[in-house]
C-alpha positions in Angstrom: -12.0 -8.9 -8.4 -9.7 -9.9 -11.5 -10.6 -12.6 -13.9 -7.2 -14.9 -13.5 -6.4 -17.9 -16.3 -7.7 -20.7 -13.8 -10.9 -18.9 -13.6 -12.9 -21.5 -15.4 -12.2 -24.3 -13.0 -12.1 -22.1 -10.0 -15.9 -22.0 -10.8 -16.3 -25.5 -11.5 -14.7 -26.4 -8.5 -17.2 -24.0 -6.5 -20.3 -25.2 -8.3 -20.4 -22.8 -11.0 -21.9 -19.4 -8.9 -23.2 -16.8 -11.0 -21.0 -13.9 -11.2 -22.9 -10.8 -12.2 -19.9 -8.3 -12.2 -16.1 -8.2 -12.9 -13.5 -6.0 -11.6 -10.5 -5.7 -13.0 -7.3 -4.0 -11.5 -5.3 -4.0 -14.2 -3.6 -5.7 -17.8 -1.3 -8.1 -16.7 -2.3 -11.9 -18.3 -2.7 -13.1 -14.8 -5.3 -10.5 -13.3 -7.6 -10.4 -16.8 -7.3 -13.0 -19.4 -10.0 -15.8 -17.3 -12.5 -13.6 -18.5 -12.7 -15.5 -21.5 -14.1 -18.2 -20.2 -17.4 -16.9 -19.0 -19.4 -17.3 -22.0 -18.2 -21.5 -21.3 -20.1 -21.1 -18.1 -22.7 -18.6 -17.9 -23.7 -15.4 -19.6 -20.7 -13.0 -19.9 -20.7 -10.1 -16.9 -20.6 -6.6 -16.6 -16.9 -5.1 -16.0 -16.3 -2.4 -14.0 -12.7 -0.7 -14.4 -10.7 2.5 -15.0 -10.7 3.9 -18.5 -7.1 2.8 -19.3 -7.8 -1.2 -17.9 -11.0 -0.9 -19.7 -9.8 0.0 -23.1 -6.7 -2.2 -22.5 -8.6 -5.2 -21.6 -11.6 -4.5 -23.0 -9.9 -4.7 -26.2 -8.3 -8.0 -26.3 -12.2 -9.2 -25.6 -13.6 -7.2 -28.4 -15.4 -10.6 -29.9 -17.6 -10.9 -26.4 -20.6 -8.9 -25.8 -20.5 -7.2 -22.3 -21.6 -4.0 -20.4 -18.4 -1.8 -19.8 -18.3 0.5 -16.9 -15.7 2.7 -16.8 -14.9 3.8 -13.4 -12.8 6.6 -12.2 -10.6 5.9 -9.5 -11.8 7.7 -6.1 -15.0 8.4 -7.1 -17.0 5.3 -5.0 -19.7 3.6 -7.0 -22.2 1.0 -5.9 -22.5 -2.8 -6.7 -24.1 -5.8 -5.1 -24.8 -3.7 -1.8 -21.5 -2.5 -1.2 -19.4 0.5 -1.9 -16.5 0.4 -4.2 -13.7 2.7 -4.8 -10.7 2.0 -7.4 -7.5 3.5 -5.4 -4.3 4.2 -7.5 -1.1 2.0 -6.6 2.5 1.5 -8.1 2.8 -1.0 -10.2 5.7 0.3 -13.5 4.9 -0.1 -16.0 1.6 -0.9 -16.0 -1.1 1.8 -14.7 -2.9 -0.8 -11.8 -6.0 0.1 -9.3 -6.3 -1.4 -5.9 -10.1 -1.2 -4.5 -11.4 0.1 -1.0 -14.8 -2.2 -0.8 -17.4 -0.6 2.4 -20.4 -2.4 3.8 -22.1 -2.6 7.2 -19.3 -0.1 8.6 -17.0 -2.6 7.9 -14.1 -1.9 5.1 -11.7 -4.5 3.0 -9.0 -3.2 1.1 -7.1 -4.7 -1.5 -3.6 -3.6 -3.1 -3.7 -5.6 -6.2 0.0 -5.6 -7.5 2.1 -2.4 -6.3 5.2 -1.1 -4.9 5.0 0.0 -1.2 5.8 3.3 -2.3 1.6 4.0 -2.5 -0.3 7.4 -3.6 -1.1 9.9 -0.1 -4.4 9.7 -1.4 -4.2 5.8 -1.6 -2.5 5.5 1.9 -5.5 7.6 3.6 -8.5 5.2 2.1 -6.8 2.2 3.3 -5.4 3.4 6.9 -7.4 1.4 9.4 -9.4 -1.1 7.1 -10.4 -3.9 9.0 -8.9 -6.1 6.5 -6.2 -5.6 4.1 -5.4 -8.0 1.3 -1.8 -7.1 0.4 0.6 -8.0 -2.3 3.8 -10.1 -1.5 5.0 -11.8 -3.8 8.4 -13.0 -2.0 10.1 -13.8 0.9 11.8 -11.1 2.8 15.5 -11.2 1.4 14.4 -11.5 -2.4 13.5 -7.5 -4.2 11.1 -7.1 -7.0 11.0 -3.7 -8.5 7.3 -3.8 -8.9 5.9 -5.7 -6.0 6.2 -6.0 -2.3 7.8 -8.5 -0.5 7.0 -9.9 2.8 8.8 -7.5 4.8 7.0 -4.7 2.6 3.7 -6.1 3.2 3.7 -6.2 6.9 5.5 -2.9 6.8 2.4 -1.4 4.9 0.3 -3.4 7.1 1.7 -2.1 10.2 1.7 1.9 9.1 -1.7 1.1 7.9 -3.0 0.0 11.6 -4.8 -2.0 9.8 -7.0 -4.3 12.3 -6.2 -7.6 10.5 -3.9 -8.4 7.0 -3.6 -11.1 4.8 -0.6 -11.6 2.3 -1.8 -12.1 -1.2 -0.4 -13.2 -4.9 2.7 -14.7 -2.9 5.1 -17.2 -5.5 6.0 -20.7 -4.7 9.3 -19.0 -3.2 7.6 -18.0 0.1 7.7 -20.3 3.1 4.5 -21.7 4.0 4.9 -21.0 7.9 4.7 -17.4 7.8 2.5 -15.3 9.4 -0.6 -13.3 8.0 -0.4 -15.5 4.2 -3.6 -15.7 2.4 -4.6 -19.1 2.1 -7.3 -20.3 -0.6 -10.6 -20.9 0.8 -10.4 -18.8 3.6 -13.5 -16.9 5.1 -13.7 -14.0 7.1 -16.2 -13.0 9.4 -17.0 -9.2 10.9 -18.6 -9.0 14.3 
């Protein structure tokens, strides 16, 4: 999910994996422009993204060669042996797509950057995901018109009943002792 600026040695520092596919959530410098740095590394993926993302970022990587997917959001498509589906959130200005990802009965969601304030039809794919990667960017007492905070995320989390949550693209202002933060390296395991 997302191509971020680091992504070059993210991969070097995980042994170079191949990635065969890319999904972006949306045009934001931190979310796409890593992608660049494929060709460096191995052969430039496939994207997979919603018409606007695609033509957005698709378009500042006009000089690479690489199979463009556009994918309507809601409409689940298949990759790697799971089941995607692009879900609508709030993120203003910029249009942004969370994802619903299915496989072995078990489903992950992931906000990407939003608001609280989600879609209905957004809000009924993620109710009860057994694990929610959420956006909070700050601590409780700090408000970002397009992000959650803390307080936000758990809120979500908790309408949600989601069975388990993790706090994602937090800043350097959130305190490290909190519950439920997403911490790099960690691995999850379904029963």
């Amino acid at each position: 999910m997302d191509s971020s600026p680091d992504l070059r040695q993210q991969l070097l520092l995980n042994g170079s994996p191949h990635i065969s596919a890319v999904i972006w959530t949306h045009g934001h410098y931190d979310h796409f422009m890593g992608f660049g740095e494929f060709y460096r590394v191995q052969k430039v993926p496939d994207v997979f993204a919603a018409p606007p993302v695609l033509d957005y970022c698709g378009g500042i990587f006009g000089f690479l060669s690489f199979l463009r997917h556009s994918q309507e959001p809601y409409q689940p498509f298949s990759l790697a042996g799971l089941t995607f589906t692009l879900v609508e959130v709030n993120h203003p200005p910029a249009y942004t797509c969370g994802l619903v990802i299915e496989g072995d009965g078990y489903r992950v969601g992931f906000t990407s950057d939003t608001r609280i304030d989600l879609p209905e039809r957004t809000l009924d794919l993620l109710e009860g995901v057994d694990l929610l990667m959420v956006d909070a960017l700050v601590p409780p007492e700090y408000h970002i018109d397009k992000h959650m905070n803390y307080q936000d995320a758990c809120e979500l989390a908790k309408n949600l009943k989601v069975k388990d949550y993790r706090c994602v693209h937090i800043s350097h202002n959130m305190p490290w002792d909190l519950p439920n933060l997403g911490v790099d390296g960690e691995s999850f395991c379904f029963p």
